[in-house]
PDB file of N, CA, C, O and CB in Angstrom:
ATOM      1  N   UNK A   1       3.968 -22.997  33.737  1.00  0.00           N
ATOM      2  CA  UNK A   1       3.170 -23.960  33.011  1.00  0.00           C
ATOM      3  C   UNK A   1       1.799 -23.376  32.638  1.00  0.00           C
ATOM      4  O   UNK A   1       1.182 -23.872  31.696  1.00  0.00           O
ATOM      5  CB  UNK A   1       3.001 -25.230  33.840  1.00  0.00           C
ATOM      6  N   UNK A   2       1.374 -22.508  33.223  1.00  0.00           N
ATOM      7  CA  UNK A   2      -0.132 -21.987  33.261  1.00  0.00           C
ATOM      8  C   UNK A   2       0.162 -20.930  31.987  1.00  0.00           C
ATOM      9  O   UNK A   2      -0.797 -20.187  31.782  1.00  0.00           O
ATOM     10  CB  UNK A   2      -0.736 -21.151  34.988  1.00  0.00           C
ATOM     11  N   UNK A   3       1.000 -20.781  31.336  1.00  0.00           N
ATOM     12  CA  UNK A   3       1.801 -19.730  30.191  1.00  0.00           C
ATOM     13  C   UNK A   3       1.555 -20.436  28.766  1.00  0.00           C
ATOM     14  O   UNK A   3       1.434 -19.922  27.654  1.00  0.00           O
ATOM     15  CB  UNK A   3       3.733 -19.579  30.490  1.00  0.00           C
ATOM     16  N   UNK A   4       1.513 -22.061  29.247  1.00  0.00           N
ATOM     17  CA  UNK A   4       2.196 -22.685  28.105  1.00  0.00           C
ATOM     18  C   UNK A   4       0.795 -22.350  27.060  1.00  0.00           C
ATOM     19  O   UNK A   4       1.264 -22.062  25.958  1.00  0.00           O
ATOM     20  CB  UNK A   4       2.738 -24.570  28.396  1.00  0.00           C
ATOM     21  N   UNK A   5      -0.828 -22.281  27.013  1.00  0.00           N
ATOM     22  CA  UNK A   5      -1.927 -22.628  26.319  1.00  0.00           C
ATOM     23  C   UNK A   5      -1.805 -21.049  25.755  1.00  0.00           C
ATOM     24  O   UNK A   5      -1.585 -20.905  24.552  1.00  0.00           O
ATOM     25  CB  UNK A   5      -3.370 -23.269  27.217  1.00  0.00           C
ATOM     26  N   UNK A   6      -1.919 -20.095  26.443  1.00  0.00           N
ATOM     27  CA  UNK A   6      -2.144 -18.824  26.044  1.00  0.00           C
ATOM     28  C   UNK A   6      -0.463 -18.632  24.992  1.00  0.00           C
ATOM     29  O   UNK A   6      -0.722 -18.362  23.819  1.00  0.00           O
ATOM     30  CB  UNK A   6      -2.445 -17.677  27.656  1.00  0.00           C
ATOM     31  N   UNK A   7       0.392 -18.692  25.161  1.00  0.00           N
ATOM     32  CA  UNK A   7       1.811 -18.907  24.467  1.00  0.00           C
ATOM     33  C   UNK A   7       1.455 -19.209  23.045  1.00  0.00           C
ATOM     34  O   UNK A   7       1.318 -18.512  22.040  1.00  0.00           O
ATOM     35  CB  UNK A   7       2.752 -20.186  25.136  1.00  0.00           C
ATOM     36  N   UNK A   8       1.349 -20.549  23.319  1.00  0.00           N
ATOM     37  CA  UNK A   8       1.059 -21.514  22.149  1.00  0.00           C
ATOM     38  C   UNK A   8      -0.110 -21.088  21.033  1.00  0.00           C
ATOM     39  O   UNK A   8      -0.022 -21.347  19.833  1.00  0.00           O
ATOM     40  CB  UNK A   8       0.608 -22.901  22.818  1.00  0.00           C
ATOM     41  N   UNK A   9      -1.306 -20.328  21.713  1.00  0.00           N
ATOM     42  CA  UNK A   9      -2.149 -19.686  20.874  1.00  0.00           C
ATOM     43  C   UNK A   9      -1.550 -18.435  20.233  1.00  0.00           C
ATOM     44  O   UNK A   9      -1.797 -18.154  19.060  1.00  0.00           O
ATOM     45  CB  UNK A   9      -3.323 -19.390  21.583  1.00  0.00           C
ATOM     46  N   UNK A  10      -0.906 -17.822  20.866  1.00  0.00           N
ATOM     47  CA  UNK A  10      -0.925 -16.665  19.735  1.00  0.00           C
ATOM     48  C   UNK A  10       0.857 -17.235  19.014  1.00  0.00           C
ATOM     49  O   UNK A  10       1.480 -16.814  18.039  1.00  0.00           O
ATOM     50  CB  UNK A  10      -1.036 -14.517  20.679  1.00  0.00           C
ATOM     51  N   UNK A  11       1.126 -18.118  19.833  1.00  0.00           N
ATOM     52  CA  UNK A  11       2.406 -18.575  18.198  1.00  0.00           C
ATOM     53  C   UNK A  11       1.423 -18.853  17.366  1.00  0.00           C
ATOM     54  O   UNK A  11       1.413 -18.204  16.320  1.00  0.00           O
ATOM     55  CB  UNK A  11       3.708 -20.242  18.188  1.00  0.00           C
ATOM     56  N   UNK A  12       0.509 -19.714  17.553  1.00  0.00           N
ATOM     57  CA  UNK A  12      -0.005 -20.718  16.037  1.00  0.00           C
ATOM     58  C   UNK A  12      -0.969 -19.332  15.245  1.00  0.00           C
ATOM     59  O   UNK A  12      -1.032 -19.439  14.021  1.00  0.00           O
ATOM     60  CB  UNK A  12      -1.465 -22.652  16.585  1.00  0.00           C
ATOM     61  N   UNK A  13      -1.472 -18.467  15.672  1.00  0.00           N
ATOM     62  CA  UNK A  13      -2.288 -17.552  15.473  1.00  0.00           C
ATOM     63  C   UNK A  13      -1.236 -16.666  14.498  1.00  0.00           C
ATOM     64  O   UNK A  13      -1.223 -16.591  13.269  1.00  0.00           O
ATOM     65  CB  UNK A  13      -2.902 -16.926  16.870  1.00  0.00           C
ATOM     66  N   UNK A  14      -0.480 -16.109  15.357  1.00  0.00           N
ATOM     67  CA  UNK A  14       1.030 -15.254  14.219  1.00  0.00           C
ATOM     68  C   UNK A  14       1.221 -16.225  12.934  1.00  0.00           C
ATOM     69  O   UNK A  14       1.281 -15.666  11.839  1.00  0.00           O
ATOM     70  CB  UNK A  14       3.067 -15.247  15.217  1.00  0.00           C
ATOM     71  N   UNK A  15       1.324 -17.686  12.989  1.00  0.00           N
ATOM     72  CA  UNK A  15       2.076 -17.942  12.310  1.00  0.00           C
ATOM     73  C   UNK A  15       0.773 -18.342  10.860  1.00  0.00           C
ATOM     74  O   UNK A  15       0.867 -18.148   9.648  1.00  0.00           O
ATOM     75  CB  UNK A  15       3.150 -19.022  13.078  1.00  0.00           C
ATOM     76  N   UNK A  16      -0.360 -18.954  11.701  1.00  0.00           N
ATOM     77  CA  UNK A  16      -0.882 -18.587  10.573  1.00  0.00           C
ATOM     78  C   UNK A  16      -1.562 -17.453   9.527  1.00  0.00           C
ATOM     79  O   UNK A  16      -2.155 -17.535   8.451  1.00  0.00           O
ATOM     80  CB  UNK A  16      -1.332 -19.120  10.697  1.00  0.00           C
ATOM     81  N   UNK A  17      -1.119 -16.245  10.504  1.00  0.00           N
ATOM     82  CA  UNK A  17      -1.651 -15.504   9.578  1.00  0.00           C
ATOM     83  C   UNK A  17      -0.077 -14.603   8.774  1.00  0.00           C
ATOM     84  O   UNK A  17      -0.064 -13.503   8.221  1.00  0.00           O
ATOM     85  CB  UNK A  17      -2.943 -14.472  10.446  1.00  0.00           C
ATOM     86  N   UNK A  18       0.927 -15.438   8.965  1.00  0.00           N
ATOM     87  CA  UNK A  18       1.872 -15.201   8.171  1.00  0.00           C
ATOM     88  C   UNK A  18       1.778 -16.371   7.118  1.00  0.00           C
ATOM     89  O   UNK A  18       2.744 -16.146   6.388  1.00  0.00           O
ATOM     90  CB  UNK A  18       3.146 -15.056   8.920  1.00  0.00           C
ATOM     91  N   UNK A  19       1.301 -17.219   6.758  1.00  0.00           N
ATOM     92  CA  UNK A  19       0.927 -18.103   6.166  1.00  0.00           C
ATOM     93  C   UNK A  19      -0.242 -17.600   5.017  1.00  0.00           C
ATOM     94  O   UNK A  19      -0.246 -17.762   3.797  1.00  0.00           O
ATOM     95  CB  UNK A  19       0.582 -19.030   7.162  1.00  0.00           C
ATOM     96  N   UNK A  20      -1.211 -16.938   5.895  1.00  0.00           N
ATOM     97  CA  UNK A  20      -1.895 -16.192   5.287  1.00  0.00           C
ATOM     98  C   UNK A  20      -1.412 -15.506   4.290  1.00  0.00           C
ATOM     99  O   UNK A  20      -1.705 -15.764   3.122  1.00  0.00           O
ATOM    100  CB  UNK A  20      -2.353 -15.570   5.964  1.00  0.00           C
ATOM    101  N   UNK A  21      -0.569 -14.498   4.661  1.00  0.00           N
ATOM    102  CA  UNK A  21      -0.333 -13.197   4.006  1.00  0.00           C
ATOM    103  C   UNK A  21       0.860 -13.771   2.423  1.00  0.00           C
ATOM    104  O   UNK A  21       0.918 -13.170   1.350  1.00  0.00           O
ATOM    105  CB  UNK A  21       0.576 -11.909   5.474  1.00  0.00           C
ATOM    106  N   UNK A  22       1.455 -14.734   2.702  1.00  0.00           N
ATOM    107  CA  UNK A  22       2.394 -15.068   1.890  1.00  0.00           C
ATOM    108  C   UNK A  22       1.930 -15.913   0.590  1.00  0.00           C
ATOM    109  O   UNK A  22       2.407 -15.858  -0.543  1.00  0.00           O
ATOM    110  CB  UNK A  22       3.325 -15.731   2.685  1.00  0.00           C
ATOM    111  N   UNK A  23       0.527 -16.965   1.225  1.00  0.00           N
ATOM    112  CA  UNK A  23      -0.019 -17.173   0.419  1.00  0.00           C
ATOM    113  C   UNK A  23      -0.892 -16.245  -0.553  1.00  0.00           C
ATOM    114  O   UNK A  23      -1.017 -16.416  -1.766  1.00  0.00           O
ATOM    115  CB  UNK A  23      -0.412 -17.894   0.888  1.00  0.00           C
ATOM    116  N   UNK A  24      -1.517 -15.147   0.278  1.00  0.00           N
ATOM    117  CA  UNK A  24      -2.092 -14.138  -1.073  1.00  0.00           C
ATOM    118  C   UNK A  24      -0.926 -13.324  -1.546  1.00  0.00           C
ATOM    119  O   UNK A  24      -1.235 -12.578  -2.475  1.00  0.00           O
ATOM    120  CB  UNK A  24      -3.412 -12.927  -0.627  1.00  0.00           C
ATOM    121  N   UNK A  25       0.563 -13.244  -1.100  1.00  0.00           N
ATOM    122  CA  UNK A  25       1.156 -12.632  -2.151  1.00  0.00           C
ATOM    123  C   UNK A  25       1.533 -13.784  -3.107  1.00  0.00           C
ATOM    124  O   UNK A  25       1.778 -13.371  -4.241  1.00  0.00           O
ATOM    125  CB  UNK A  25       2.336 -11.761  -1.699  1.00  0.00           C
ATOM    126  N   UNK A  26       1.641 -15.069  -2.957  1.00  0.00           N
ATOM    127  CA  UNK A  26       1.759 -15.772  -3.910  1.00  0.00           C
ATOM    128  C   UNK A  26       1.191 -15.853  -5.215  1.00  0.00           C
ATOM    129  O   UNK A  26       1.764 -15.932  -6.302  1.00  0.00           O
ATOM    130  CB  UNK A  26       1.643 -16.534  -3.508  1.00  0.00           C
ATOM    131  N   UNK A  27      -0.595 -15.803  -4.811  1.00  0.00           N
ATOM    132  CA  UNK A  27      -1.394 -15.799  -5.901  1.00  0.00           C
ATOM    133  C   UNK A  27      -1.674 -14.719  -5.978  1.00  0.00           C
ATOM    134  O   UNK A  27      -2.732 -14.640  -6.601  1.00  0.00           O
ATOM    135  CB  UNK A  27      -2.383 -16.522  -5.976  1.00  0.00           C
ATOM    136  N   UNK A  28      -1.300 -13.732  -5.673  1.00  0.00           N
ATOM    137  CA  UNK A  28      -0.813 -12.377  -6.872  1.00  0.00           C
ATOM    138  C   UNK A  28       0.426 -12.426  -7.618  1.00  0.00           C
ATOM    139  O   UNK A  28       0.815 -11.637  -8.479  1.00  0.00           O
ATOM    140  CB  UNK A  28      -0.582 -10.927  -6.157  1.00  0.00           C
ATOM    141  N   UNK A  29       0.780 -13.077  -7.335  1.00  0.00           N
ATOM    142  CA  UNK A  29       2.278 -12.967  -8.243  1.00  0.00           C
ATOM    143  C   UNK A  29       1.625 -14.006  -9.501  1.00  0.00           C
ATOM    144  O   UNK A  29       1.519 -13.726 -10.696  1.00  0.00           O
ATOM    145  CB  UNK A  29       4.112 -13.786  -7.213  1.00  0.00           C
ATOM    146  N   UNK A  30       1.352 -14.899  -9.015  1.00  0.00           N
ATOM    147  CA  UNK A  30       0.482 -16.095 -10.164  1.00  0.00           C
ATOM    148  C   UNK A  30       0.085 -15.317 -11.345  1.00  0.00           C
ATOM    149  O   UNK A  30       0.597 -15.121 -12.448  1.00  0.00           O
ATOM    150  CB  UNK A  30      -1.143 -16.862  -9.506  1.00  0.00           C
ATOM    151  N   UNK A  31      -1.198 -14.862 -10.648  1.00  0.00           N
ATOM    152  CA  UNK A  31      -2.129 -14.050 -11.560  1.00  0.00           C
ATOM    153  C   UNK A  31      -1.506 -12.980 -12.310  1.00  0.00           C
ATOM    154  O   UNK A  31      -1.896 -12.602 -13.415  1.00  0.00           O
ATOM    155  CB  UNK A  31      -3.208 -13.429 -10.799  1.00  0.00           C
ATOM    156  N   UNK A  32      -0.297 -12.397 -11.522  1.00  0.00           N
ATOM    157  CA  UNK A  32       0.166 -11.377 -12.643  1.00  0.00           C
ATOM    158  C   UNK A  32       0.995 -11.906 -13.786  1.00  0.00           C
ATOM    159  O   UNK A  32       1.260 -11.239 -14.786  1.00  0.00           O
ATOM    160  CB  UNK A  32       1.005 -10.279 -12.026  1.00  0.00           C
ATOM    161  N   UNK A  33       1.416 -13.234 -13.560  1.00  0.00           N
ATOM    162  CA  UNK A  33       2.726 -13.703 -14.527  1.00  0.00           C
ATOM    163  C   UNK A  33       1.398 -14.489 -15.187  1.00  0.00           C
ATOM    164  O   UNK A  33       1.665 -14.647 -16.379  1.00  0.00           O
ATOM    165  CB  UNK A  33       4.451 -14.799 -13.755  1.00  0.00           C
ATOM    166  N   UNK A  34       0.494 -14.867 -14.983  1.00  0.00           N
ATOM    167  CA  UNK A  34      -0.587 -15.419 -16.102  1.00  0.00           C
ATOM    168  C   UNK A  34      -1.099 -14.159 -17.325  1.00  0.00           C
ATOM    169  O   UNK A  34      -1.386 -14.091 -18.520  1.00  0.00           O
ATOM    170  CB  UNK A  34      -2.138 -15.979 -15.118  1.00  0.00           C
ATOM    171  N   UNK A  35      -0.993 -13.338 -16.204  1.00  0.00           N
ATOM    172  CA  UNK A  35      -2.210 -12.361 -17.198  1.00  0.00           C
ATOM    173  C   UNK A  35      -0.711 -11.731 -17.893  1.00  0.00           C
ATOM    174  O   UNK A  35      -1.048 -11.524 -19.058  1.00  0.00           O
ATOM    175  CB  UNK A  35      -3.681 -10.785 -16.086  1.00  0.00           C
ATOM    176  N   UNK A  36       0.537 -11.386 -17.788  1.00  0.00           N
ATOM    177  CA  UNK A  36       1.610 -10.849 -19.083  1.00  0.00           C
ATOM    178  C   UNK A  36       1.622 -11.924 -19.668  1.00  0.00           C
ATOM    179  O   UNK A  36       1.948 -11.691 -20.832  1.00  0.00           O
ATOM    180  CB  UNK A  36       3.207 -10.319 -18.826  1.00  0.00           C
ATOM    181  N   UNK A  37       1.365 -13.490 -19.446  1.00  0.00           N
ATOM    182  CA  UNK A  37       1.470 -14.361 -20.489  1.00  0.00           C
ATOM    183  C   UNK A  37       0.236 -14.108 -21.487  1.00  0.00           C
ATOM    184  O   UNK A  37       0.464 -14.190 -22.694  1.00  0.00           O
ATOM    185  CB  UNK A  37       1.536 -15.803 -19.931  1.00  0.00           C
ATOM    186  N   UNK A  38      -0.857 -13.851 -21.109  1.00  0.00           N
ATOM    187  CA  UNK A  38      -2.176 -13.993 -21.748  1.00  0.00           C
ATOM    188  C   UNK A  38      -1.518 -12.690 -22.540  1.00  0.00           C
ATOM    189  O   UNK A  38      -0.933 -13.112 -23.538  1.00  0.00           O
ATOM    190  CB  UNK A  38      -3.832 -13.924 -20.737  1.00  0.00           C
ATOM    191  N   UNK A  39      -1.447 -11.644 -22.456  1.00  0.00           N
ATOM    192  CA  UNK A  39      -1.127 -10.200 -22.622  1.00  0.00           C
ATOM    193  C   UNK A  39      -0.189 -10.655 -24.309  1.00  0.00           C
ATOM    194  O   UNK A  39      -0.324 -10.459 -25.517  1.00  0.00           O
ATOM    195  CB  UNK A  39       0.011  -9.357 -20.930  1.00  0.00           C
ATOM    196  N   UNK A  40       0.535 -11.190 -23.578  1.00  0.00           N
ATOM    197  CA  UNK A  40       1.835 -11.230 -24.980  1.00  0.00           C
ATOM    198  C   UNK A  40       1.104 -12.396 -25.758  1.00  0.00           C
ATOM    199  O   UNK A  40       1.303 -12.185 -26.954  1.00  0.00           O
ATOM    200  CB  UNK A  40       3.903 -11.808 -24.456  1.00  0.00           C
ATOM    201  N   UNK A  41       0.388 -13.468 -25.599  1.00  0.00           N
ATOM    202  CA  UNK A  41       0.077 -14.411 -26.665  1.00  0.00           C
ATOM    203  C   UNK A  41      -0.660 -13.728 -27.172  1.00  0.00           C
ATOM    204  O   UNK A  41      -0.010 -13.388 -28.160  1.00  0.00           O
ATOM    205  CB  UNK A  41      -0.403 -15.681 -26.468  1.00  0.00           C
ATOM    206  N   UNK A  42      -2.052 -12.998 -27.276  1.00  0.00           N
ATOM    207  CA  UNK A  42      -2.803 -11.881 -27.462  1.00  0.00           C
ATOM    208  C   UNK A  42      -2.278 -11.337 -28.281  1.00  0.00           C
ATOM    209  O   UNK A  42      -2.713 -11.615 -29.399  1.00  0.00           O
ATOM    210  CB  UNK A  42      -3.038 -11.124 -26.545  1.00  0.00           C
ATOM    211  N   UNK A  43      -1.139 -10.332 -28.234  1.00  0.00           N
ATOM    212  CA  UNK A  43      -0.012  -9.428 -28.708  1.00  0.00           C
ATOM    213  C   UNK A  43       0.337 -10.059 -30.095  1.00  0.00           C
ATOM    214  O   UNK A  43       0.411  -9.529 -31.204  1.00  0.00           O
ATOM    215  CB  UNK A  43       1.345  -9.388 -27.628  1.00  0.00           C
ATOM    216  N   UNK A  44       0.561 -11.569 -29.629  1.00  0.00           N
ATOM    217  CA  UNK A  44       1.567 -12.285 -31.065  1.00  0.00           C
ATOM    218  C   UNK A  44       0.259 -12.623 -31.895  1.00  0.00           C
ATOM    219  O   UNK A  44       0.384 -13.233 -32.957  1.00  0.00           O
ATOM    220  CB  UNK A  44       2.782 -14.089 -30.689  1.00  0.00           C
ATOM    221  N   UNK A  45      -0.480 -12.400 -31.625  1.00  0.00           N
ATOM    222  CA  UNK A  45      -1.450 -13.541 -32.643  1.00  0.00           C
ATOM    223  C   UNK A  45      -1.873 -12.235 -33.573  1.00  0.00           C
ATOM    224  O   UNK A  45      -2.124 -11.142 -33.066  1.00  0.00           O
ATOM    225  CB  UNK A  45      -3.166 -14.621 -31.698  1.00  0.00           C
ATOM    226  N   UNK A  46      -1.930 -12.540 -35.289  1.00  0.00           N
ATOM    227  CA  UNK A  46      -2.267 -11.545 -35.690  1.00  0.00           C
ATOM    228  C   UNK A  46      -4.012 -10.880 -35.763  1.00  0.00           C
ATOM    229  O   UNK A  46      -4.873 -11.713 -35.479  1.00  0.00           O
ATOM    230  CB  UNK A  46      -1.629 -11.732 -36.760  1.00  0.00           C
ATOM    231  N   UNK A  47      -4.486  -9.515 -36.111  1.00  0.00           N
ATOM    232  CA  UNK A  47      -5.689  -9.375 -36.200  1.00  0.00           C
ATOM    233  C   UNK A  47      -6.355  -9.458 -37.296  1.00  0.00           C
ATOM    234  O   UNK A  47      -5.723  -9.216 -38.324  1.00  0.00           O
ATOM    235  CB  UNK A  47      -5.919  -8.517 -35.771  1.00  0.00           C
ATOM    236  N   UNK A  48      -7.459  -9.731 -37.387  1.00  0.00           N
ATOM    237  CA  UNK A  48      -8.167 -10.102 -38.371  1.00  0.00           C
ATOM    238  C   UNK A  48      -9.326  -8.828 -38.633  1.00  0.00           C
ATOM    239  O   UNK A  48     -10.037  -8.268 -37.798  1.00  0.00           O
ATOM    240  CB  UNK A  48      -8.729 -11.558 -38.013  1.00  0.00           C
ATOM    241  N   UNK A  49      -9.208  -8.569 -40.360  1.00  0.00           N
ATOM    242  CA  UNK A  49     -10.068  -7.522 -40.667  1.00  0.00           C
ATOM    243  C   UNK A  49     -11.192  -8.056 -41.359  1.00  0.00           C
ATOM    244  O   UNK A  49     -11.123  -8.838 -42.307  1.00  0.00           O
ATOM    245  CB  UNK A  49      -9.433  -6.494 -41.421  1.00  0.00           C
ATOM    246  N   UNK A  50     -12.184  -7.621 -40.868  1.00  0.00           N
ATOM    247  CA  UNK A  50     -13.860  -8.016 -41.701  1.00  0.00           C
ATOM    248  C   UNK A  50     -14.342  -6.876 -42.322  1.00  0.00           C
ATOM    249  O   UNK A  50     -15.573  -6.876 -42.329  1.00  0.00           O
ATOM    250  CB  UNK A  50     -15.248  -8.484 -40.616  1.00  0.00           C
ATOM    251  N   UNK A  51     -13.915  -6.043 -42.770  1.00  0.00           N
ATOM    252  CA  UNK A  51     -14.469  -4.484 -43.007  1.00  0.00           C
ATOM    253  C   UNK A  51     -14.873  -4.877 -44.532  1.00  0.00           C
ATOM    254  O   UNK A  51     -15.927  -4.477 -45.025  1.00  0.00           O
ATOM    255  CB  UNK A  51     -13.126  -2.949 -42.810  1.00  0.00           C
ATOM    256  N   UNK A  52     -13.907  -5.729 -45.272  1.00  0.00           N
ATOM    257  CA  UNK A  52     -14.226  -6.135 -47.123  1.00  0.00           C
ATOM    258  C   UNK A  52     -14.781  -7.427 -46.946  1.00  0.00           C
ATOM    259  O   UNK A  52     -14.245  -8.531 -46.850  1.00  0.00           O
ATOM    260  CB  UNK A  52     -12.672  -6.298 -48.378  1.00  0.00           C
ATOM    261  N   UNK A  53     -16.391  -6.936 -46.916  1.00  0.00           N
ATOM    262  CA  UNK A  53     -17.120  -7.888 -47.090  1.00  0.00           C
ATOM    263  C   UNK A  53     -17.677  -8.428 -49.103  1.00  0.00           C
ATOM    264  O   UNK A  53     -18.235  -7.643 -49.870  1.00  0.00           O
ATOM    265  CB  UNK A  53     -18.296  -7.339 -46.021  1.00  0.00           C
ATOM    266  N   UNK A  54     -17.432  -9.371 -49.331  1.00  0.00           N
ATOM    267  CA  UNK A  54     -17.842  -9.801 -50.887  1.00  0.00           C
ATOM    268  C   UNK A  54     -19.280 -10.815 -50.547  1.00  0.00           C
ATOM    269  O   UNK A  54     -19.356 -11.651 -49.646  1.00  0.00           O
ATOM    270  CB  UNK A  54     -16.293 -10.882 -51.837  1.00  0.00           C
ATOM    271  N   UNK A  55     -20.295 -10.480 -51.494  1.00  0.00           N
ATOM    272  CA  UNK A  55     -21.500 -10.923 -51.895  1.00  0.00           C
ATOM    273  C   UNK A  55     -21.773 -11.875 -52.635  1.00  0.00           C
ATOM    274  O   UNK A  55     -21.838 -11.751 -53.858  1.00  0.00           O
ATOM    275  CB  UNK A  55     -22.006 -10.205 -52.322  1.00  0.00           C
ATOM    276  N   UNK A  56     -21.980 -13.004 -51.995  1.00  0.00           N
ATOM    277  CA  UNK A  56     -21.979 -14.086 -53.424  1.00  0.00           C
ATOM    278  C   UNK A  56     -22.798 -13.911 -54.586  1.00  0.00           C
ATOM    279  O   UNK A  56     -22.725 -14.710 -55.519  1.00  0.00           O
ATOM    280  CB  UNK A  56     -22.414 -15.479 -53.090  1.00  0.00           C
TER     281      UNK A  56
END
């Protein structure tokens, strides 16, 4: 019984820092599937030239 406090701390301790770790691979995965979305809308949109400027 004198097992059970020290036990119990490093379960909850492991587990949250597996909690941890899964959540920052999560929001890396986020951020990378945002930024190829940003990447390709970027991509599709056409560019615009200002170089022929006319003088009223």
């Amino acid at each position: 019984m004198s097992y059970l406090l020290p036990v119990t701390t490093f379960i909850l301790i492991g587990l949250g820092a597996f909690c941890l770790f899964i959540s920052i691979e999560n929001d890396r995965q986020i951020r990378e599937a945002s930024r190829r979305k940003q990447q390709s809308i970027l991509s599709a949109t056409p560019t615009m030239v200002f170089s022929k400027r006319t003088e009223p």
